[in-house]
N, C-alpha and C positions, 0 to 999 in steps of 0.2 A: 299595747292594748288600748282600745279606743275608751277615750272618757266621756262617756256619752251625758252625764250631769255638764259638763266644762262646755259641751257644744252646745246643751240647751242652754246653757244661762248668758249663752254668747247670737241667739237669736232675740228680736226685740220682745215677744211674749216673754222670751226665760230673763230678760233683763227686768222687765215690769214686775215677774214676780216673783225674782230675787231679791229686787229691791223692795218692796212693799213685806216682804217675810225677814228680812232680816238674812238674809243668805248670802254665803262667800260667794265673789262673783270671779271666778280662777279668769286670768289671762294668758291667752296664747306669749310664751315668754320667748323671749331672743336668744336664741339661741346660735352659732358662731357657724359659718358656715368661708371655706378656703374664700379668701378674698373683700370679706366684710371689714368694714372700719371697725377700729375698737370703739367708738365713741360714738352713742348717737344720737347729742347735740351738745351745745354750748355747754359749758364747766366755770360752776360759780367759785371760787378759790377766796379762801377765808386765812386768816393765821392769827392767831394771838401773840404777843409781844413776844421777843427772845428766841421765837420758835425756830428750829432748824432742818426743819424737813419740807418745806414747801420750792424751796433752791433745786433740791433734787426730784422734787417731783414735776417741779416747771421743767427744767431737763425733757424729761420723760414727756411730759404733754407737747412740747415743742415739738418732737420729735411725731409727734401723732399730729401737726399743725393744727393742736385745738382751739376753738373759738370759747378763749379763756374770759370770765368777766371777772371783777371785783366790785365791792361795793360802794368801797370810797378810796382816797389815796392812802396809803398807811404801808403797815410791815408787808399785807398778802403782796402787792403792785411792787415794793420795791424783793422781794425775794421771788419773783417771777420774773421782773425784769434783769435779775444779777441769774438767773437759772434762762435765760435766752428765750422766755415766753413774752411774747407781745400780748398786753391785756388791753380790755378797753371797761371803763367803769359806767355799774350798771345800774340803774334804779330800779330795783322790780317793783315798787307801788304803783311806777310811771308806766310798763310797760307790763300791760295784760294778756300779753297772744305768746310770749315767748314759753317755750317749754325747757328746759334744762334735761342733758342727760348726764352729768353728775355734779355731783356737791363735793368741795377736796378741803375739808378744815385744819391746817394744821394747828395740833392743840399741846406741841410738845416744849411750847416756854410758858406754858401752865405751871406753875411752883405753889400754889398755894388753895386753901379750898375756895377764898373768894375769886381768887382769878379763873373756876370753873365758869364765871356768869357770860367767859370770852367764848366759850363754848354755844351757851344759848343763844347769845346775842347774836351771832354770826348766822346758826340754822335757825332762828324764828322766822326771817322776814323770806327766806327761800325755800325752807323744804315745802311748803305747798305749791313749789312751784317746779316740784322735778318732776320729768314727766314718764309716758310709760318704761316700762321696765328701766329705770333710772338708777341711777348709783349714788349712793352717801358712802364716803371712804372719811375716817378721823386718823387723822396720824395722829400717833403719841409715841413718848418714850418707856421703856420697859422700866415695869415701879420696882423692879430687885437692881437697876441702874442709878436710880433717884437719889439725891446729896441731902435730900430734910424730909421728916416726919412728912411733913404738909405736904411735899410735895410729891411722896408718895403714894401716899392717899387721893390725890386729885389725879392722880393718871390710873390709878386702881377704878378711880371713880365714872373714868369715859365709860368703861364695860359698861355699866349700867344704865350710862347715858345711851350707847349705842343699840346695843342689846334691846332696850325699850322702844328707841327711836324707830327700828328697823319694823318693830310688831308695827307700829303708825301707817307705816308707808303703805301704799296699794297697787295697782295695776301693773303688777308684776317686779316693782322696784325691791331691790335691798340693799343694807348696809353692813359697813364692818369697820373696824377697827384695824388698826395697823399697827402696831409696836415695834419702835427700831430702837437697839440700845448703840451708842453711842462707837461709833467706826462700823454700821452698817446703813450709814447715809447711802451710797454706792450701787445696795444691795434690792433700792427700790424696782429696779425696770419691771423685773420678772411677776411680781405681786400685781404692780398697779395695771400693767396690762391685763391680766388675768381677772382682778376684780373688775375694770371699766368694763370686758367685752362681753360680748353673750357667752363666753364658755363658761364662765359664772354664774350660770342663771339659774340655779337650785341651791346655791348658797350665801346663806345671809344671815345675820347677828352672830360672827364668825371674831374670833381673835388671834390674828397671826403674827406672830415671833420674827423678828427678821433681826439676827445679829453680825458681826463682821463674819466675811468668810474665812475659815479656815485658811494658815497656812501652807501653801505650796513647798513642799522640802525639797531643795537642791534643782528647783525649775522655777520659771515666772507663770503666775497665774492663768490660766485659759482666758483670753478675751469671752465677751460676750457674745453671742451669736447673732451674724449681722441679718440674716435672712431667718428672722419671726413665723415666719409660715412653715419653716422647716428646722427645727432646732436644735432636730435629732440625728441632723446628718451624719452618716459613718458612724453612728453609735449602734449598740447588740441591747435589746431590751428580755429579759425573760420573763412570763409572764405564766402565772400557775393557773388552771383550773379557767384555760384557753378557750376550751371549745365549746364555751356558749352564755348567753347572759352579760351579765358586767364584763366577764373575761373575755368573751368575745370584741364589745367595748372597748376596752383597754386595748387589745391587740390592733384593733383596725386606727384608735387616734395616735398610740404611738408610732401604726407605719406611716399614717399623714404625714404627722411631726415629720418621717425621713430615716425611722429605726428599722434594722433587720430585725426582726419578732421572734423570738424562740417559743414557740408557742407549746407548754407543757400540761399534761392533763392524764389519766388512766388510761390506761390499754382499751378497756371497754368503750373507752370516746374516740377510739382511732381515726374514726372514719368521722364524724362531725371535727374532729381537729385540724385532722388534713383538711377538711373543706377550710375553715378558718383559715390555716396558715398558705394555704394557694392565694384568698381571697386578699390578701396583705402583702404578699409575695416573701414571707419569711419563710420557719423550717418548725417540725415538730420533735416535739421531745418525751413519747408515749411512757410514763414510768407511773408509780407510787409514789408518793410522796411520805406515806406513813414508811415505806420499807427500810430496815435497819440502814443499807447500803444506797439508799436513795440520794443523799445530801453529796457525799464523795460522788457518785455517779454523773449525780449533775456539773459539779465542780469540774472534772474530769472532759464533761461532752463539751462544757464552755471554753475550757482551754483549746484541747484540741480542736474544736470545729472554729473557732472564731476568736483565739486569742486573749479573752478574759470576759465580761462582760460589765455595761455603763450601766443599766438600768436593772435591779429586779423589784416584781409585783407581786409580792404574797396573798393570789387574791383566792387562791381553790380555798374551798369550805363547805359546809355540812351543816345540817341543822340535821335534830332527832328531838324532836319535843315530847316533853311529857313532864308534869308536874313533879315534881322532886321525889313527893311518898310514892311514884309508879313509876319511874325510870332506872331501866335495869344499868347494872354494872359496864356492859356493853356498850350501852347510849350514851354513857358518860365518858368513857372512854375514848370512842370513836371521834368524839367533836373536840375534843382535847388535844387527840392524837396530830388531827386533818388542821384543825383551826388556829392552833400556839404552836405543839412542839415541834412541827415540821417545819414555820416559819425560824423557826429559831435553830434548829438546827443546823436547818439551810444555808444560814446569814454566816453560823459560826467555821460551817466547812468552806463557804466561800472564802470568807476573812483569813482561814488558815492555810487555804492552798494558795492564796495572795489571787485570786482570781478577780475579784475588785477591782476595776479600774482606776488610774488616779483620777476624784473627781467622779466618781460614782453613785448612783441614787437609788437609794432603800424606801419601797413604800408600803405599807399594811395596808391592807381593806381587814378595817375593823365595822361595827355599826353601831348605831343608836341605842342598840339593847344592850350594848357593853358600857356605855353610859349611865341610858336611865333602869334597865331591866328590862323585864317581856315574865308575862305570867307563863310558865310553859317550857322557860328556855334558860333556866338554870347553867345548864352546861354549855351554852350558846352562848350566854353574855357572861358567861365565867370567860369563856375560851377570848372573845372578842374584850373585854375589860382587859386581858392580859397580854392582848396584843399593844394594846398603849404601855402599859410597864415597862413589853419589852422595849419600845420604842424609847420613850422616857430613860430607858437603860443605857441602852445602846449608843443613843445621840452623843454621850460625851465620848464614848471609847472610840465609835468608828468616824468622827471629826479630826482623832491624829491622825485619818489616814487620808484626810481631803475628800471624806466620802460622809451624804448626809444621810439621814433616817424620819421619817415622817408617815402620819397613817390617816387615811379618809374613814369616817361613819358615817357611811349612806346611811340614811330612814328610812320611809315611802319609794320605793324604786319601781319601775311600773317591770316587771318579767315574769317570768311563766310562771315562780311559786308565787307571787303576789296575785296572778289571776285564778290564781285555784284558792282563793282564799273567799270565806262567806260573804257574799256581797255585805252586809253588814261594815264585815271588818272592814273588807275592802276600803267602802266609801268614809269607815270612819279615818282609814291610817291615811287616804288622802286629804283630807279638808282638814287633820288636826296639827297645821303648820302654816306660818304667815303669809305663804304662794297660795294657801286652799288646794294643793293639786298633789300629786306623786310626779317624781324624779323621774326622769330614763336613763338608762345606764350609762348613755354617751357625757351626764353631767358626772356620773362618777371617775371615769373615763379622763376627762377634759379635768379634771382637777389633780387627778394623777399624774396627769401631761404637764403640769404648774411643776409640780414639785420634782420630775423628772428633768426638767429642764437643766443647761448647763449654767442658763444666766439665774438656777435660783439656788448658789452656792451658800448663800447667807441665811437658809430655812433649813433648820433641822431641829427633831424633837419636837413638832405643830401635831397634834390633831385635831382636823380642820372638820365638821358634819356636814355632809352633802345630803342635808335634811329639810330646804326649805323654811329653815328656823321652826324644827319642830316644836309646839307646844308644852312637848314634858321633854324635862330634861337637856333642854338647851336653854 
């Protein structure tokens, strides 16, 4: 849906009286398209004393041959150079035209609360210098990992630094946090690509888990996947509530990725799902979801047709709004049935018919309103709140089988129930998040893709907002 405030304020009148009114001025964001670089410019790289995560992220930028700077010689320049990045040191007082397209702090040999000021000290003299849609990523370590009181407290403490820093930023940039505990050095590729490129472009003051991966029983570990634009090769994804919207989404970036789509939705979508699943080149899978026999059914159509399956998407769901004192038995019901206990059930028939792949990936579409609430939607962000639960739950039990569990909260997503909403609401659920805009589903999509991946073994139990750091409740 067109945003037609975002085009005016992007002609020179709508600039002049944006700016003189006080009004978000939304930026056309970057978004990721087959064959784009992850990076798009220079990467100021930072670390505070002891840190041990900038090694492995030099690695990673290497690999992207980024035009790495530092600020002076110290720990960043020597853990870039032992991680095979070639840096060159930079003055930014001295050099005014340079724009940055991310900032990389390692902040994880922070131990104490005064050694937080290695934090500031590093982003003061550059975040005014990163340019559009630009990245601030802070590594740190997980504070339930942390060896002293202090020290973890000052790694509790980046959240807030981030989180804040991220509201700062403008023309389209955002930030996040990274927390690795300690034997999930390894497990950075999949994250930091993700967050440097456009397919991250509607999420930001974000806090992501990354721990070692799961052990492998009785085989060696999956390599990483050497071709990044396909990562889904020979993998079976199933993906619920298919034929249109987000699910649509989901369907078309995981065939990119390289996944056969199983693409499942009600009888009554038949004919929009088969469009869907020809337009991806996968298969449908017409059923219920709420039906007693649904969960076996599926388990059953994945073995037999394809041998097990890598990926599934619990993304079908339901809204029935109505204020608490006026929503029938029914209403509440209905979104309970379609929004929790069919994800859950699903997960548990899969797990028990062993249809899980080894190395398999569980993801919720939860939302925002299962966070902060929604006046209206009681039984909406009851169902969506308990889709993290389940997630929260699950993450320990289905990690002894090499398989992970994680769930996105889109916000503002621009699709057909967001356009039938009172322009009012509309323009307010877009401008109240630090992009000033609404989502499109391909960012929900694209972050789904993150956590599908094979190389993101070490992410399990995140829920990650694909909310543009909304204002409430993030």
């Amino acid at each position: 849906m067109t945003d037609r405030y975002q085009q005016f304020t992007q002609t020179p009148p709508g600039r002049i009286l944006a700016s003189r009114l006080g009004l978000p001025r939304p930026v056309t964001l970057r978004r990721w398209h087959p064959g784009d670089a992850v990076l798009s410019g220079p990467v100021a790289l930072g670390a505070a004393p002891g840190g041990r995560l900038l090694k492995p992220a030099a690695k990673v930028l290497a690999g992207l041959d980024a035009d790495a700077r530092v600020l002076a010689h110290g720990p960043a320049q020597t853990a870039a150079d032992a991680g095979g990045l070639s840096t060159t040191v930079w003055d930014p007082a001295g050099d005014e035209t340079t724009r940055l397209g991310a900032i990389i702090f390692d902040a994880s040999g922070i131990d104490s609360i005064a050694g937080l000021h290695e934090a500031y000290a590093f982003t003061h003299p550059v975040i005014r210098r990163l340019g559009t849609n630009g990245r601030l990523i802070i590594l740190g370590t997980t504070p339930t990992e942390t060896a002293t009181v202090g020290e973890r407290a000052a790694q509790r403490s980046l959240e807030g630094f981030v989180r804040s820093a991220s509201k700062e930023l403008s023309s389209g940039s955002t930030g996040q946090l990274v927390y690795v505990a300690p034997g999930g050095e390894g497990e950075l590729e999949s994250t930091l690509r993700f967050l440097l490129s456009g397919k991250s472009a509607y999420v930001s003051g974000q806090v992501v888990r990354i721990g070692p991966p799961p052990p492998r029983k009785g085989a060696r570990r999956a390599a990483k996947p050497i071709d990044w634009e396909h990562p889904l090769a020979g993998h079976v994804a199933l993906v619920t509530g298919a034929s249109r919207g987000i699910g649509e989404a989901i369907a078309h970036t995981l065939a990119r990725d390289g996944a056969h789509v199983v693409c499942l939705d009600v009888p009554a979508q038949g004919e929009a799902l088969a469009a869907v699943a020809n337009a991806v080149g996968g298969s449908t899978l017409a059923l219920d979801i709420t039906d007693p026999g649904a969960p076996a059914a599926i388990a059953e159509h994945l073995r037999e047709r394809h041998g097990g399956v890598d990926v599934v998407v619990h993304n079908a769901g339901v809204t029935r709004d109505k204020t608490l004192g006026r929503m029938s038995p029914e209403q509440w019901d209905l979104v309970l049935a379609i929004n929790l206990a069919a994800p859950e059930r699903i997960t548990e028939a899969l797990v028990q018919a062993d249809v899980l792949k080894p190395g398999a990936r569980v993801v919720g579409v939860s939302s925002m309103s299962g966070i902060a609430g929604n006046r209206g939607q009681v039984n909406y962000a009851t169902s969506k709140a308990g889709l993290i639960g389940l997630v929260d739950a699950l993450a320990p039990k289905l990690a002894e089988r090499q398989t992970t569990i994680n769930a996105v909260a889109p916000g503002f997503i621009e699709t057909q129930m967001t356009s039938a909403m009172p322009t009012a609401t509309r323009e307010a659920g877009r401008r109240m998040n630090s992009l000033a805009q609404g989502g499109l589903p391909v960012d929900v999509a694209e972050t789904i893709a993150w956590f599908a991946s094979p190389a993101s073994a070490g992410i399990t139990g995140n829920t990650v907002r694909v909310c543009g750091q909304s204002l409430l409740g993030a």
